[in-house]
C-alpha positions as CSV (number, residue, x, y, z in Angstrom):
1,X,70.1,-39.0,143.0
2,X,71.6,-35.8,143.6
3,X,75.0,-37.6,143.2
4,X,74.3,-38.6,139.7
5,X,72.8,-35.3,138.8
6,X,76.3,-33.8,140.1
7,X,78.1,-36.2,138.2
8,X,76.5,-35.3,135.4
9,X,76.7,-31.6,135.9
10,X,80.1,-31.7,136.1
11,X,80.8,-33.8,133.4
12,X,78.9,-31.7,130.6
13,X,80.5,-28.6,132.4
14,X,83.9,-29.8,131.4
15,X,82.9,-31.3,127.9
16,X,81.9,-28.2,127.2
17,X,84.9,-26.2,129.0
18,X,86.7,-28.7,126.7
19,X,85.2,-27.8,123.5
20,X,85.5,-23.5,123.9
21,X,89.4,-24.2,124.9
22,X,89.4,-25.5,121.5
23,X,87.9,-23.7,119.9
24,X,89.9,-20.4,121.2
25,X,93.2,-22.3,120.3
26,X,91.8,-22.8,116.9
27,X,91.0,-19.0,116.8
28,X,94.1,-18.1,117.8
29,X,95.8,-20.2,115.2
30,X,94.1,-18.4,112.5
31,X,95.0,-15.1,113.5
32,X,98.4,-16.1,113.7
33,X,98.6,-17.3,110.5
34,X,96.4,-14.4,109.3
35,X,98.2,-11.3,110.4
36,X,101.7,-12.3,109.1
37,X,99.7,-13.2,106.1
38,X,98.1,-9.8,105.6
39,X,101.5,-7.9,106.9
40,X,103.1,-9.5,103.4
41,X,100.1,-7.9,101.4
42,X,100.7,-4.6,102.6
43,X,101.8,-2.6,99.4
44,X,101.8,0.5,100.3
45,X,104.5,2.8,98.8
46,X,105.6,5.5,101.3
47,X,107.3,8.5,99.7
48,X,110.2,11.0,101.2
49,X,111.5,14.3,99.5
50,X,114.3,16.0,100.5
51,X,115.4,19.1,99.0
52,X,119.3,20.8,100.0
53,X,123.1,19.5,101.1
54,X,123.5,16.2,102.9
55,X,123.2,17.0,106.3
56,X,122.3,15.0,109.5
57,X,118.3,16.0,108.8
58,X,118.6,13.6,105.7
59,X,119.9,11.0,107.9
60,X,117.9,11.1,110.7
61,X,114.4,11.7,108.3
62,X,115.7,8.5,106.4
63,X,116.0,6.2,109.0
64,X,112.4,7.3,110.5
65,X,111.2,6.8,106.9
66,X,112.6,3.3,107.0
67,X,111.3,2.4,110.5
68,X,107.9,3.2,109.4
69,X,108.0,1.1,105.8
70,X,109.7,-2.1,108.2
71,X,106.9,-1.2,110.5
72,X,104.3,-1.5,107.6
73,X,105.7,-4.0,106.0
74,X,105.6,-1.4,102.6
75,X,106.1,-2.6,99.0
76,X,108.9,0.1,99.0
77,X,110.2,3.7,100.0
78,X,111.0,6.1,97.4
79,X,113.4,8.8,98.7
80,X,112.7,12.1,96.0
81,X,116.5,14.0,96.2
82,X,118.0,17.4,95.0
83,X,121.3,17.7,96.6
84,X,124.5,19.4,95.6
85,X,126.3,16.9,97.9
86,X,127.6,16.8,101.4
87,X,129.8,15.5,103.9
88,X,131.5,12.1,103.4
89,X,131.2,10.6,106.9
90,X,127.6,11.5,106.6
91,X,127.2,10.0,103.6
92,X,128.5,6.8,104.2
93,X,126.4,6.7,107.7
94,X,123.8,7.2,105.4
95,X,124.4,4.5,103.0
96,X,124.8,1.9,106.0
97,X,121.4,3.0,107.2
98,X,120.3,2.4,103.4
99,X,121.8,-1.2,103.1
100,X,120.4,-2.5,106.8
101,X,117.1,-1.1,105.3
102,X,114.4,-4.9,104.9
103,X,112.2,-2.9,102.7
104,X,113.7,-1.5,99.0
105,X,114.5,2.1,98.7
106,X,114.4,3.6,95.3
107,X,116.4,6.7,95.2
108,X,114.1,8.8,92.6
109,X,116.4,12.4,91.8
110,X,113.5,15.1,91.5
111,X,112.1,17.3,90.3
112,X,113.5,18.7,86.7
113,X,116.3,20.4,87.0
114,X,117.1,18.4,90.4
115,X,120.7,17.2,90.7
116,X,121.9,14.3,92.6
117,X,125.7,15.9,92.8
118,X,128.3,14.5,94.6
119,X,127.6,12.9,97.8
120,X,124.0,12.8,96.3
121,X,125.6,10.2,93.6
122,X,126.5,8.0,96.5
123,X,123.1,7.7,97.9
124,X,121.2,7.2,94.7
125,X,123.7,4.3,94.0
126,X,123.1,2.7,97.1
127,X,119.5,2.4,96.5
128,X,117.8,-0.9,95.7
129,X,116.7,0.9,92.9
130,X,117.2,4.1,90.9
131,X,115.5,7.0,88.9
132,X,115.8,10.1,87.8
133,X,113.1,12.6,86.1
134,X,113.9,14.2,82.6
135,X,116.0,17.4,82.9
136,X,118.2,16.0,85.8
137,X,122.0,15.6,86.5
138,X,123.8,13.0,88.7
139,X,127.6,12.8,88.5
140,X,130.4,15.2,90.0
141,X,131.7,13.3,92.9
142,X,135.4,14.7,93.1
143,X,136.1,15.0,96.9
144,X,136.1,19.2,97.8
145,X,136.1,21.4,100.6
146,X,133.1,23.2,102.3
147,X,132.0,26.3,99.3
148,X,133.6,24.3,96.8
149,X,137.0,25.0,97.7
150,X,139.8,22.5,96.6
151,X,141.9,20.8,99.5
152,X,145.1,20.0,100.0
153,X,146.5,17.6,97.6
154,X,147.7,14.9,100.3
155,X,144.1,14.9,102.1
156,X,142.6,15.2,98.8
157,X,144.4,11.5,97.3
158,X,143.5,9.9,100.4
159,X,139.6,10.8,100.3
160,X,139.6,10.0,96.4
161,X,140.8,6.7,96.9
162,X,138.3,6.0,99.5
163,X,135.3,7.6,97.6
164,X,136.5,5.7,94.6
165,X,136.9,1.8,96.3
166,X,133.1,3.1,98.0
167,X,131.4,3.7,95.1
168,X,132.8,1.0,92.7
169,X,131.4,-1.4,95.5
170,X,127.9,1.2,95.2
171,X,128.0,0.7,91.3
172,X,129.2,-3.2,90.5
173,X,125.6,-4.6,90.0
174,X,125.3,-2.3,87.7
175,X,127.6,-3.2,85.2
176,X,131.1,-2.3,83.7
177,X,130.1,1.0,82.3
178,X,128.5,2.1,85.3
179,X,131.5,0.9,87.4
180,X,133.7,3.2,84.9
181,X,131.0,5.6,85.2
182,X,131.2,6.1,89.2
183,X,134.8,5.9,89.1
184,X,135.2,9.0,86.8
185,X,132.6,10.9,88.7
186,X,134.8,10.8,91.8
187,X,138.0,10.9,89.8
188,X,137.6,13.5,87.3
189,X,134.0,15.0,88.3
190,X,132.4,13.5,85.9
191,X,128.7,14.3,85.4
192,X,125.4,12.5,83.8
193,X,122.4,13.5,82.2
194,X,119.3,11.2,83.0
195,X,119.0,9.8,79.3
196,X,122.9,9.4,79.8
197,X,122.7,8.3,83.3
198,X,120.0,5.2,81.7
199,X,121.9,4.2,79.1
200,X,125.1,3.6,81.3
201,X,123.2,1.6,83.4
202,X,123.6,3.7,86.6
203,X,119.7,4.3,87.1
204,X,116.9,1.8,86.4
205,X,114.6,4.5,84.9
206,X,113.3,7.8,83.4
207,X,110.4,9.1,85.0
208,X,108.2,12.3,85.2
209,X,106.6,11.3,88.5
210,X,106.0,9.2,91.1
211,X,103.2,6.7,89.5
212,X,105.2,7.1,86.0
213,X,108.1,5.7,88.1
214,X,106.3,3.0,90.1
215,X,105.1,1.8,86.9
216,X,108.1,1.3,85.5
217,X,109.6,-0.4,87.9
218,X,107.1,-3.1,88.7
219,X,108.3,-6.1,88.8
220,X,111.8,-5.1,88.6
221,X,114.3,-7.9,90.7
222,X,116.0,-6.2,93.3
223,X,118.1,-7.2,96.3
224,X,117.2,-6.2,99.8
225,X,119.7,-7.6,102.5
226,X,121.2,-10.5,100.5
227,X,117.6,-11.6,99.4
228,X,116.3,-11.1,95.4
229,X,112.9,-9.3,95.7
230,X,110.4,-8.7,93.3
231,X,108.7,-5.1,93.3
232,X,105.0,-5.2,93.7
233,X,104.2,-2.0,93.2
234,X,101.2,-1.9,90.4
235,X,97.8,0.1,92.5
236,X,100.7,0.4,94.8
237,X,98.9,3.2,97.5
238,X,101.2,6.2,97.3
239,X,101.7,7.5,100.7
240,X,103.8,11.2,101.5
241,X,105.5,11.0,104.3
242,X,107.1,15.0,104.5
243,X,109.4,16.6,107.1
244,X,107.9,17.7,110.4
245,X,108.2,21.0,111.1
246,X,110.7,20.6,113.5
247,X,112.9,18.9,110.7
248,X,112.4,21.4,108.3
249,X,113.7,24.1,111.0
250,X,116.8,22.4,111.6
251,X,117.1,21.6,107.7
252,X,117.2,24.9,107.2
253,X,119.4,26.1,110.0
254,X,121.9,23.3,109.5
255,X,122.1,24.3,105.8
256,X,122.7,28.3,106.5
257,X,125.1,27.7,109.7
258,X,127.0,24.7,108.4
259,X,129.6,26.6,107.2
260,X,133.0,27.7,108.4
261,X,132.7,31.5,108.2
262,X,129.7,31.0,109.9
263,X,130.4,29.2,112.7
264,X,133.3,30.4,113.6
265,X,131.4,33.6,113.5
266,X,128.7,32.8,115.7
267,X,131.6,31.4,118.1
268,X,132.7,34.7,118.5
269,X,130.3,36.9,118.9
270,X,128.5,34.7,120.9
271,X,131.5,34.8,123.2
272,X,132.5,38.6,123.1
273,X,128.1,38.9,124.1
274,X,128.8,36.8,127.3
275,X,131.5,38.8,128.2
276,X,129.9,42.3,127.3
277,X,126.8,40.5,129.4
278,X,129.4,40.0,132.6
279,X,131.0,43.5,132.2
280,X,127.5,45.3,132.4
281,X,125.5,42.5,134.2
282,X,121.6,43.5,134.3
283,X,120.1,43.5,131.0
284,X,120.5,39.6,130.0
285,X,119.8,40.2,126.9
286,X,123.4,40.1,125.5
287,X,124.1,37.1,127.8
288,X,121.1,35.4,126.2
289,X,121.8,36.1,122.4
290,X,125.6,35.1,123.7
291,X,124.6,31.9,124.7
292,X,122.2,31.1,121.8
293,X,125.0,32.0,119.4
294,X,127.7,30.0,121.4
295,X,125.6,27.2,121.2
296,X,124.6,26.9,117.4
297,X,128.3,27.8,116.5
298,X,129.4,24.5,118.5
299,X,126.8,22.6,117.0
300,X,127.6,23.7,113.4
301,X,131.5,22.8,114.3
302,X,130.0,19.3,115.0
303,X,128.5,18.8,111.5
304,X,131.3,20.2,110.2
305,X,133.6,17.5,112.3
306,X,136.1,20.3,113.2
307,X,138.5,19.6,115.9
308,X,137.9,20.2,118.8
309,X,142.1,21.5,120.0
310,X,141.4,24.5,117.6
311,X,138.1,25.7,119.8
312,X,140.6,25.2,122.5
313,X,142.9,27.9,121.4
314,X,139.8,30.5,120.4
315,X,138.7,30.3,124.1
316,X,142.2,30.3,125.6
317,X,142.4,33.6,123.5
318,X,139.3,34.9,124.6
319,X,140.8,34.0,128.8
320,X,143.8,36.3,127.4
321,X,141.7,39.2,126.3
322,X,139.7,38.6,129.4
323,X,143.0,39.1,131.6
324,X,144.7,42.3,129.6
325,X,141.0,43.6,131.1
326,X,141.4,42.9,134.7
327,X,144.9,43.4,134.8
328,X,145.8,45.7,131.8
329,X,149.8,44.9,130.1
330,X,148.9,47.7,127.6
331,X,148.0,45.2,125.2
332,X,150.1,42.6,125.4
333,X,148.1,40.0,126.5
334,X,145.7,41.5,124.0
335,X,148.4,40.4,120.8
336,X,148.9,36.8,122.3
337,X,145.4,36.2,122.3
338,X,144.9,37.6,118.5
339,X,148.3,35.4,117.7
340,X,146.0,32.5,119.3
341,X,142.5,32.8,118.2
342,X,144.2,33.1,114.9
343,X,146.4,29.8,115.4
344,X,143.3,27.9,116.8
345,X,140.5,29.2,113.8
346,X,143.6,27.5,111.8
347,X,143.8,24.3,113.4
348,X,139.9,24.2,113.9
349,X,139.3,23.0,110.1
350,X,142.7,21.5,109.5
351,X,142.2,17.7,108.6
352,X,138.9,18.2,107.5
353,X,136.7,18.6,104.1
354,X,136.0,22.0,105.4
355,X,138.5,25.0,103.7
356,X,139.7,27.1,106.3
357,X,138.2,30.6,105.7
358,X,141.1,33.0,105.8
359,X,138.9,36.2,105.5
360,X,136.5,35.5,108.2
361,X,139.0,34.5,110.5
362,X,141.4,37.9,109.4
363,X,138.0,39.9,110.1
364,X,137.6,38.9,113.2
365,X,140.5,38.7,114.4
366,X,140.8,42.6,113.7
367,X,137.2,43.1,114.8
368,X,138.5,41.2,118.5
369,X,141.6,43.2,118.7
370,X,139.4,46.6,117.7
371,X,137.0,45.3,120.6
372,X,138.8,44.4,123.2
373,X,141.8,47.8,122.5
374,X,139.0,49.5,123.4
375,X,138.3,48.0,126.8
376,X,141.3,48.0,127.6
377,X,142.1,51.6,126.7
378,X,139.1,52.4,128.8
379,X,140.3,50.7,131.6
380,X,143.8,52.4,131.3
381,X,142.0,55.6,131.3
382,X,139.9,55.1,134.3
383,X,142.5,54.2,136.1
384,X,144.6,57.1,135.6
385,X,141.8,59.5,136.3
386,X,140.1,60.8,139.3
387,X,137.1,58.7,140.9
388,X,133.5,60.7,140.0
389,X,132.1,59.5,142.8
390,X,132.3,59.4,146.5
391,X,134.2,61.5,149.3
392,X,137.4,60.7,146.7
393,X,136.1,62.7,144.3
394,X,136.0,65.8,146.4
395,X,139.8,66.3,146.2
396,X,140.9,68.8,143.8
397,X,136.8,70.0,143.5
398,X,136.3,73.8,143.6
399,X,133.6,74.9,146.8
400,X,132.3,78.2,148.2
401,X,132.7,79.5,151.5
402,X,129.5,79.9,153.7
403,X,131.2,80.7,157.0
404,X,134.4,82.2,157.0
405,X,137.4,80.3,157.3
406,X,139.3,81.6,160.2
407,X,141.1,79.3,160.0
408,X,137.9,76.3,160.2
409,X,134.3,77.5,158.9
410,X,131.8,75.3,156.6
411,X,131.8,75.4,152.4
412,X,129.6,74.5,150.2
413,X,130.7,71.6,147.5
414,X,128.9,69.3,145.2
415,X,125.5,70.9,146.8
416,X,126.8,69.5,150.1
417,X,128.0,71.9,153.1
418,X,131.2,70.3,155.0
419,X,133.1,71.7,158.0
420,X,136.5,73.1,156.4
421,X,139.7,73.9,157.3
422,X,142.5,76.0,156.2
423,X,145.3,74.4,155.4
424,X,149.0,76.3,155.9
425,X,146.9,79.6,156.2
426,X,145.9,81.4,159.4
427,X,142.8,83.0,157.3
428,X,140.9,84.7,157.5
429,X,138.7,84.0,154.1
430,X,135.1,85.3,153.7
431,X,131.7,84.1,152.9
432,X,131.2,83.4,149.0
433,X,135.2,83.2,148.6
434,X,136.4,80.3,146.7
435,X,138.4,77.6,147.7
436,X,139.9,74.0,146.9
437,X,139.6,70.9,148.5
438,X,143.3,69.1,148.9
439,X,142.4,66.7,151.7
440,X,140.1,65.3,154.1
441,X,140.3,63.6,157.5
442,X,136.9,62.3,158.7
443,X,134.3,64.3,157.9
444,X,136.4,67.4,157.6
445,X,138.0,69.2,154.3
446,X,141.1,70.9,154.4
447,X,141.4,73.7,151.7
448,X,143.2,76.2,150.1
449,X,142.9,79.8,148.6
450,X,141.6,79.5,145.0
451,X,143.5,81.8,142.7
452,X,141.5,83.8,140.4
């Protein structure tokens, strides 16, 4: 009996074992097919804005503003621009993050008065899709140095060319006139208006906001890694997605140090603190601010892609100055190292975008050779005079007799009594007489008459 019962026991156990497995699998099933399902529904709209030049800020808040639409599966990411332009190798990085992008970017230049100016043109043409509000300008692409200089004419054709072949590929699904368009904009600077801008075909719309935008461009076939996509984006939720703190510190310090003057600057004074710092060791302060300096004036050379031979030079010229210090050549070593900061500030922007900035470099070069003259002028002149301190400095030193000298007896010098000695005088000379020190041996001074 009580094997039947066990039998049976068993048995209902594992129908019913049986039956939850199923039903779990079934579960699962559904939320597998759910998720995915709900993930495609997701039409939230997740907004960017970025206000100043391309720099590696825009870049690196891009491509966390595209991790978080993939992540979300959003309807799209609108990137709000006003840029006068930026570096090219930046600019293309950024336009490869733009194209691996699986959710569409719309590239909305804003707000009036905005401009999306040369390297800016770039990026809103390698948006899925484009916009721009009333009142703003796109165009202007011509290749140009760092504070709008104009480069050399060799290094100027071989950028065009580039920038030209780039953003013809950027412009073709836009049409003819838009390909003509781009072309003239790197060419011969060519600039748009928005109306202008729509009627060529280089933007998809005119908008005055965000939701004006979104509503014009629902439903609007775009292509998003090789696929045709439709934009959802009607009661799309609108989500801003700003600049951390962080971000908007190094915006703004990238933007104010990203410039050759200034870097090459900070470079030097950052060096000439260090030194300063090691000359007069104790108050680390001038170390510190050295340091900090030297440190954002290397990190602005990066954006700026300078090479790296020309910082060579400037701190080879800087071991110069260093050496005329310790072992002074009345200022010789002090003119090779001007003839070679000068030579390396020189070769420190050549090849790149970035105009070399003759006055700063001039400046500083005279500032470095007024600094370190000085030093070593001081250095001359301490060597060359007396010591001020120690039993050294007793020689030549005027002291008063407090025993007589006849011919030893004691004086009184530098508030200190020493025996003393006549020197090539039999004496006698009294108390309160004056004398001067010419030697010592031990703790002994020899002396002499002081003539009144």
């Amino acid at each position: 009996m009580a094997d039947d019962m066990g039998r049976l026991f068993r048995g209902g156990y594992s129908r019913y074992r049986t039956r939850w497995a199923m039903l779990l699998l079934i579960g699962l099933a559904l939320l597998a097919f759910v998720a995915p399902l709900h993930a495609q529904q997701s039409n939230e709209v997740i907004v960017l804005t970025f206000d100043g030049p391309v720099n590696p800020m825009l870049l690196s808040y891009l491509e966390r503003g595209i991790a978080r639409a993939e992540e979300g599966n959003a309807a799209a990411l609108v990137l709000r621009l006003d840029t006068p332009g930026g570096q090219v190798d930046l600019t293309l990085k950024i336009i490869k993050a733009m194209h691996g992008s699986r959710v569409p970017i719309i590239v909305y230049v804003w707000p009036a008065g905005a401009m999306a100016g040369s390297a800016g043109t770039f990026v809103t043409l390698a948006g899925h899709a484009a916009a721009m509000t009333p009142g703003s300008t796109i165009g202007a692409a011509s290749p140009v140095a760092d504070g709008g200089q104009e480069i050399g004419d060799t290094l100027r054709a071989k950028i065009t060319n580039i920038l030209a072949a780039e953003i013809e590929n950027l412009a073709r699904r836009r049409g003819e006139e838009a390909v003509a368009w781009a072309r003239k904009a790197v060419i011969e600077a060519e600039a748009a208006t928005a109306e202008q801008a729509l009627k060529l075909g280089i933007i998809d719309a005119v908008a005055v906001d965000v939701d004006d935008l979104l509503r014009q461009l629902d439903g609007l076939e775009v292509e998003v890694n090789g696929q045709e996509q439709q934009l959802q984006l009607t009661d799309a939720p609108v989500v801003d997605m700003p600049m951390t703190g962080p971000e908007n510190t190094l915006n703004t310090l990238v933007n104010a140090i990203a410039v050759p003057g200034i870097a090459i600057l900070l470079i030097v004074l950052g060096v000439q603190a260090i030194i300063s710092e090691f000359s007069q060791p104790g108050g680390y302060v001038l170390g510190t601010v050295g340091v900090v300096a030297t440190l954002l004036g290397m990190f602005a050379l990066g954006i700026l892609n300078a090479n790296w031979v020309g910082l060579g030079f400037i701190l080879l010229s800087f071991l110069l100055f260093i050496l005329d210090i310790k072992a002074p050549t009345h200022g010789v070593l002090t003119v090779a190292g001007i003839v070679t900061f000068v030579l390396g500030a020189v070769v420190l922007f050549s090849g790149t975008e970035a105009a070399i900035p003759w006055p700063t470099i001039i400046g500083l070069a005279a500032f470095s050779t007024l600094f370190f003259g000085f030093i070593v002028a001081k250095v001359i002149q301490s060597q060359r005079n007396r010591p001020f301190s120690g039993v050294e400095s007793l020689i030549g030193t005027t002291g008063e007799v407090r025993r007589e000298l006849n011919p030893d007896g004691a004086i009184l010098v530098q508030g200190e009594l020493w025996k003393a000695e006549l020197k090539d005088d039999p004496g006698p000379v009294p108390t309160g007489s004056k004398v001067t020190v010419v030697d010592r041996t031990g703790f002994k001074l020899w002396v002499k008459r002081t003539v009144q």
